[in-house]
C-alpha positions in Angstrom: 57.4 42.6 103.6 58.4 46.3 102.9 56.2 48.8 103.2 54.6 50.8 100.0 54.9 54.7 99.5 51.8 56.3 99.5 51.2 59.6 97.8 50.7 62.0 100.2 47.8 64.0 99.2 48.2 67.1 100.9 52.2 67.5 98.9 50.9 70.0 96.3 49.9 71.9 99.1 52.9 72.3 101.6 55.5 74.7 101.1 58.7 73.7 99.6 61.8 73.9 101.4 64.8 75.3 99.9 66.8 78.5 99.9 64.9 81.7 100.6 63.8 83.6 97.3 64.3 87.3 98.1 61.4 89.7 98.3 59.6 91.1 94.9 60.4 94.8 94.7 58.1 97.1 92.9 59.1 99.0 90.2 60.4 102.3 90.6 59.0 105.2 88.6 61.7 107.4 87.5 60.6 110.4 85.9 63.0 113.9 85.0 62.8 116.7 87.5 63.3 119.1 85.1 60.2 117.5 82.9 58.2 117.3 86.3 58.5 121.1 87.1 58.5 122.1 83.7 54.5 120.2 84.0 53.6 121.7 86.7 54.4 125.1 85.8 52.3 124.5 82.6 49.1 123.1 84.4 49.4 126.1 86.6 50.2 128.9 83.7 46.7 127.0 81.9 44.7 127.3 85.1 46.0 131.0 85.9 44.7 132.0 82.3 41.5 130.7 82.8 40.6 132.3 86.0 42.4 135.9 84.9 40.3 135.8 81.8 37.0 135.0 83.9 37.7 137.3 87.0 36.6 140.1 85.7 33.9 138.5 83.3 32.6 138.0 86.7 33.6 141.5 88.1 30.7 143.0 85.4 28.1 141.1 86.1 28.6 142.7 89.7 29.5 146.0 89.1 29.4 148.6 85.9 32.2 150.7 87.6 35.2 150.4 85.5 37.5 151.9 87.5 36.6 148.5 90.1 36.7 145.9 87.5 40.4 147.6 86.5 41.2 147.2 90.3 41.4 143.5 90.0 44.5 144.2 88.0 45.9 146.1 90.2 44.9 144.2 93.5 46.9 141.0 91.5 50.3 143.0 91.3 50.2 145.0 94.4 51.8 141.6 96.3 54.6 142.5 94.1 55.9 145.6 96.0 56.7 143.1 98.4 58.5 140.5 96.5 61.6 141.4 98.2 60.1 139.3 101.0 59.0 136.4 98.9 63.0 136.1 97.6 64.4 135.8 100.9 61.6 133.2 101.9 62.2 131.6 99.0 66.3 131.4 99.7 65.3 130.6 103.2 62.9 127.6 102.4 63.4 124.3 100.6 62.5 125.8 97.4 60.2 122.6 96.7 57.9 123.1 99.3 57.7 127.0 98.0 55.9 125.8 95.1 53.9 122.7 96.6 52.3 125.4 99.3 52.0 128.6 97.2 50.3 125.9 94.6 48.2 124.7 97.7 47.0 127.7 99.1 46.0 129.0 95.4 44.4 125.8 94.7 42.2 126.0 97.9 41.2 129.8 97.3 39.7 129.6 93.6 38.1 126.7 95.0 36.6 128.9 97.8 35.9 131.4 95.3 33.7 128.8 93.3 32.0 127.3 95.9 31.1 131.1 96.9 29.8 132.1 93.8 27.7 129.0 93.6 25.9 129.8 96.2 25.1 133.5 95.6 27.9 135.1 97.7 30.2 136.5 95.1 30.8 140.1 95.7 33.8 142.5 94.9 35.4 142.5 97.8 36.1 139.1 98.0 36.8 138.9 94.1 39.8 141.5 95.7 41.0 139.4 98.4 41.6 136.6 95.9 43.0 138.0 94.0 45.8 139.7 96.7 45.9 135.9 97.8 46.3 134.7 94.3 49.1 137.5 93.4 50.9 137.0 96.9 50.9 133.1 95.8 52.5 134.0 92.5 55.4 136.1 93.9 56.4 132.7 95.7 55.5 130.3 92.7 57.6 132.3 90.3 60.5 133.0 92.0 60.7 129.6 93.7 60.4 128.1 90.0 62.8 130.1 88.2 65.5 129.4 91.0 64.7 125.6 90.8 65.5 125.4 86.9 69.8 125.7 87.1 69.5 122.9 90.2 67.6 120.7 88.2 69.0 120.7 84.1 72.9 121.3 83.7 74.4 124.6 82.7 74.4 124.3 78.9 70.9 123.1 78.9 69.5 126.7 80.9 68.3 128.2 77.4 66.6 125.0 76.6 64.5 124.8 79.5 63.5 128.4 80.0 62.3 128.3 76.5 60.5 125.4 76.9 58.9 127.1 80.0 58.7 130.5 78.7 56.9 129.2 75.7 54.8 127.2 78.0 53.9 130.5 79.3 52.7 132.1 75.8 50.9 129.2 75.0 48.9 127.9 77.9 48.3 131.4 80.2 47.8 134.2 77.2 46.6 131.8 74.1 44.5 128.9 75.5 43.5 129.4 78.9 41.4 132.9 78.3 39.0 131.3 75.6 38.5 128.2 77.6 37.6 130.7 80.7 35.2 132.3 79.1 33.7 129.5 77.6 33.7 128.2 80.9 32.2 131.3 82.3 29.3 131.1 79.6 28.2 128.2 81.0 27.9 128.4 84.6 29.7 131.4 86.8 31.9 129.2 88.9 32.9 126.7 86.4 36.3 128.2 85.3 36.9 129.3 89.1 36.6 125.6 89.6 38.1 124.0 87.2 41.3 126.6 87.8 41.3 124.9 91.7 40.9 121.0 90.0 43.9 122.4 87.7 46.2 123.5 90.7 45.4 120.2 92.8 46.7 118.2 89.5 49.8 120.6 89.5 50.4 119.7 93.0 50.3 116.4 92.7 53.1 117.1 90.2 54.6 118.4 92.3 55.1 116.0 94.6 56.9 114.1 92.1 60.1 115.8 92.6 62.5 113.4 94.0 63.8 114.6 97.4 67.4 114.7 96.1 66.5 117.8 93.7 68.2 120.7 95.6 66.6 123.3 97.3 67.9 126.8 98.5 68.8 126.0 102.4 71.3 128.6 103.6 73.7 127.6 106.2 73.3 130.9 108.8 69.5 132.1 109.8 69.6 136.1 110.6 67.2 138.6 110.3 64.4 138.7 107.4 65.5 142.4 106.2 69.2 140.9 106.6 68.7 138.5 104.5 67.2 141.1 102.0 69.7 143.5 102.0 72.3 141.0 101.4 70.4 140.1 97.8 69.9 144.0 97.1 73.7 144.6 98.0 75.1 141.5 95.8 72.4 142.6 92.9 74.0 146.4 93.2 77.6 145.1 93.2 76.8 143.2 89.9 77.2 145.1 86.9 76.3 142.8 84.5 73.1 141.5 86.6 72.2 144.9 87.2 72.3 146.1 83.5 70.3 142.9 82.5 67.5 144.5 84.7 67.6 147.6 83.8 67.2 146.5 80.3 64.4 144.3 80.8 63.0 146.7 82.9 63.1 149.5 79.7 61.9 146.5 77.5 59.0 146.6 80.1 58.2 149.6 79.8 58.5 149.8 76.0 55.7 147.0 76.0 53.5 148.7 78.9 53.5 151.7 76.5 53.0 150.1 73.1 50.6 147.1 73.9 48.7 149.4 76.3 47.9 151.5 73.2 47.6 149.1 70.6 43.8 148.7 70.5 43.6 152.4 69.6 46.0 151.9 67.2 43.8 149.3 66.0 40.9 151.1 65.6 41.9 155.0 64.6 44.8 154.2 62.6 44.3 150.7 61.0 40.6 150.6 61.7 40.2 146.7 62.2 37.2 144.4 64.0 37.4 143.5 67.6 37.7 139.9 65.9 40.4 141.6 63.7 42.5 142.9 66.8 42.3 139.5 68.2 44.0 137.7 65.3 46.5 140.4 65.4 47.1 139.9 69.0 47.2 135.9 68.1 49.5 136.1 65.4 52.1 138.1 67.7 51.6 135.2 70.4 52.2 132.6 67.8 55.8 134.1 66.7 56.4 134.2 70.8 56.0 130.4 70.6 58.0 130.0 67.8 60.8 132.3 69.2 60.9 130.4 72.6 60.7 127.0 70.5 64.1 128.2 68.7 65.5 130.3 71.7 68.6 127.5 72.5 69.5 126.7 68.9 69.6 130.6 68.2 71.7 130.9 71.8 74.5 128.0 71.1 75.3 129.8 67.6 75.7 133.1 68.5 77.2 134.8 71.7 75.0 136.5 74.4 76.1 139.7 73.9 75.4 139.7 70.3 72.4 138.2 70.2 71.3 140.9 73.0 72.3 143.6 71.2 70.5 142.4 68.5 67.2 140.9 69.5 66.9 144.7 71.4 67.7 146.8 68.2 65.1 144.1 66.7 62.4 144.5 69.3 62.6 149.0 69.1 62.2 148.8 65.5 59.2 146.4 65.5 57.7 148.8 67.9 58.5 151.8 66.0 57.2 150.2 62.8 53.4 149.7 65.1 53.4 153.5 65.0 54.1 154.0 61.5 52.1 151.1 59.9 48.8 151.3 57.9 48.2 148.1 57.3 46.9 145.2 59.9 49.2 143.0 58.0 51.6 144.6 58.7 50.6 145.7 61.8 50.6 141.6 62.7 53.7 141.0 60.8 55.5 143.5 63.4 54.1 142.3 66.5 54.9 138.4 65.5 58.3 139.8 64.7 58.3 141.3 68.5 56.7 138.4 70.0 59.6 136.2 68.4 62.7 138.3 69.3 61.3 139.2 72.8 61.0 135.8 74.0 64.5 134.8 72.5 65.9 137.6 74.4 64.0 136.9 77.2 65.1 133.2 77.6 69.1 134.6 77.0 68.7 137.0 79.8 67.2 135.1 82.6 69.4 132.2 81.6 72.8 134.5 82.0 70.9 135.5 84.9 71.4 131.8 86.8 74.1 131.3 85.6 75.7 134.3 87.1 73.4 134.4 90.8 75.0 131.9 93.4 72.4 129.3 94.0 71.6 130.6 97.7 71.0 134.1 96.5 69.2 133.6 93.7 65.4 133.7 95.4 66.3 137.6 96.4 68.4 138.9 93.5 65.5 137.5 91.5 62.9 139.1 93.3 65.1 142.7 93.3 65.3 141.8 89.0 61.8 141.2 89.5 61.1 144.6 91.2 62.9 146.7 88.5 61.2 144.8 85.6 57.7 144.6 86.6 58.4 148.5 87.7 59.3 149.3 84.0 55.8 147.4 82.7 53.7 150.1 85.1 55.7 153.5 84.5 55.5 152.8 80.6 51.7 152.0 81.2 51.4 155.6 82.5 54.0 157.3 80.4 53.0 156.0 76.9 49.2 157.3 78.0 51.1 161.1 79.1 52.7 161.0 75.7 50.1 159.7 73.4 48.3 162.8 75.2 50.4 165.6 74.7 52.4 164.5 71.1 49.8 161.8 69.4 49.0 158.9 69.6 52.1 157.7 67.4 54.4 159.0 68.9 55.1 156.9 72.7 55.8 153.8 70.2 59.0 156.3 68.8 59.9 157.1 71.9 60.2 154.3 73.6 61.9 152.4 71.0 64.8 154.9 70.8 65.0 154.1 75.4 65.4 151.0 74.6 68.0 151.1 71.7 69.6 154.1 73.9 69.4 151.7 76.9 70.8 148.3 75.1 73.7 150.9 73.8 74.3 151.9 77.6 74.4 148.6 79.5 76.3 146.9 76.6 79.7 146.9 78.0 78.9 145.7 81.0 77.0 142.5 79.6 79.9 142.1 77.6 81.9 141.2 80.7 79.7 138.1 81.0 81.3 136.6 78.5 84.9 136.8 79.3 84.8 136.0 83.0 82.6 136.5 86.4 80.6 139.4 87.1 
């Protein structure tokens, strides 16, 4: 008698045998590291124009001394004499972690800053220290950035992305972030300095998102800091089209240290507006900067660099000129969107050209020397547009530095012509 088959009740239960299914691999998130930076730069840019709006909201309600609520300003740039340093770092460094730590350590001071004037122990000095800390972090931040754009999008696409950053800029750090500070600020003292740390920990984080293969700047011989320096001024000196590219912004500085630093006198002796009326002039010049940066690439694949140089300058001297002539706010606005727009389209051509032309392991120095010369022109035409307005009228710094900076763009034409018919 055979035997019957039972159903074995534990079957459903044992595992199969059979050929081994290979392991479940998670998804991979891929995400652009152009599109990555370019986010983290504008988290940052938001959270730096909240907190340099508030500072010195803060400053006055500890101090009525002008001269120590302007300091702020001035305790911000001072890292910037040394950003000679902060380029051969920079060159030296993996150029990622640069901008992870200089975003760290700025994320942990404002947070510092807020937990200290929570508590009662705000005071000027420290509002100083920051603020050195802050502007030291920046020379790193910036100049790491910038280097990391031409190792992360192809060479045509350079004028794209800087206007897409530079626009960033205008938007997030001079249009948004100062209204949300001080709306911040109105409601508790250390709000904005704390949500400007919450920003920079969500722009490191960002950060951290760049895939390891993006390039950094690792030269292949260490030597001396000052060596390394000198070897950036030298190849920025030997550079004629590099060097007339700075010089040119630099005179473009200095034509807006002189004309912006006068304009709300100009607003209210010449065209007589509101402080709420200043402000929409001021707003309408950022919105034709955003526009400009927007349309910066289509402009640059149309027309050469040397042309549209030539011709954004010539632009940008005669809207200044017509700010000392006008009568009208309208007009008055109408100029300085017309600056705002041909400034930032000549500001995305240059620095573009700019990394194009720098070898990648130099560019963290010869950036800082362009930085040097630029930022240089923004503080003499500060003081010389105040010396003039003094001694000729208050009209005339706005002639006189728009005929620099059309004498200037004549001047260092040639050489930027070079660019465009073979290395410089």
């Amino acid at each position: 008698m055979s035997a019957v088959a039972r159903p074995d009740p534990l079957a459903g239960l044992r595992p199969r045998v059979g050929p081994a299914r290979p392991p479940r691999r998670m998804p991979q998130v891929r995400t652009d590291p152009f599109r990555t930076l370019w986010a983290a730069v504008g988290i940052s840019n938001l959270a730096d124009g909240v907190n340099l709006a508030a500072a010195p909201l803060l400053a006055a309600t500890l101090t009525s001394d002008p001269v120590a609520i302007a300091g702020l300003t001035v305790a911000q740039r001072l890292p910037w004499l040394f950003s000679l340093v902060s380029g051969a770092i920079v060159d030296r460094a993996d150029r990622r972690t640069v901008v992870r730590a200089a975003t760290g350590v700025r994320a942990v001071t404002l947070g510092a800053l807020a937990v200290s004037v929570a508590l009662g122990f705000a005071s000027m000095p420290l509002l100083y220290v920051v603020f050195v800390v802050l502007g030291t972090c920046e020379t790193l931040f910036d100049n790491a950035s910038a280097a990391l754009v031409p190792a992360l999008v192809p060479s045509d696409g350079l004028e794209k992305a800087n206007g897409r950053i530079q626009t960033t800029f205008v938007a997030l750090n001079e249009f948004a972030g100062p209204p949300i500070g001080g709306f911040l600020l109105a409601i508790a003292l250390a709000l904005p300095f704390a949500a400007g740390s919450l920003g920079l920990v969500a722009s490191l984080a960002v950060l951290t998102l760049l895939p390891r293969s993006a390039p950094g700047g690792e030269p292949a011989e260490r030597r001396s800091l000052w060596a390394d320096i000198r070897t950036g001024a030298h190849w920025y000196w030997r550079s004629p089209v590099v060097r007339s590219l700075s010089f040119l912004s630099g005179v473009g500085n200095a034509m807006t240290g002189a004309s912006y630093g006068l304009l709300v006198l100009v607003g209210d002796q010449r065209l007589n507006v509101s402080p709420r009326g200043y402000g929409v002039m001021l707003a309408v010049g950022a919105i034709g900067a955003v526009a400009g940066g927007l349309v910066a690439d289509r402009i640059a694949r149309r027309v050469p660099a040397p042309v549209l140089i030539l011709v954004t300058s010539v632009i940008s001297a005669g809207a200044v000129a017509a700010l000392g002539l006008v009568r009208s706010p309208a007009l008055a606005a109408a100029a300085l969107a017309v600056d705002g727009f041909v400034v930032l389209v000549l500001s995305v051509v240059i620095v573009s050209l700019r990394q194009r032309l720098v070898p990648s392991e130099l560019l963290g120095r010869v950036n800082a020397v362009y930085f040097t010369v630029a930022l240089g022109g923004l503080a003499v035409g500060g003081l010389g547009g105040g010396a003039i307005a003094r001694l000729a009228g208050l009209p005339a710094p706005f002639f006189v530095f728009a005929a620099l900076m059309l004498l200037t763009t004549l001047a260092v034409l040639p050489a930027i012509r070079s660019a465009s018919r073979g290395p410089a």
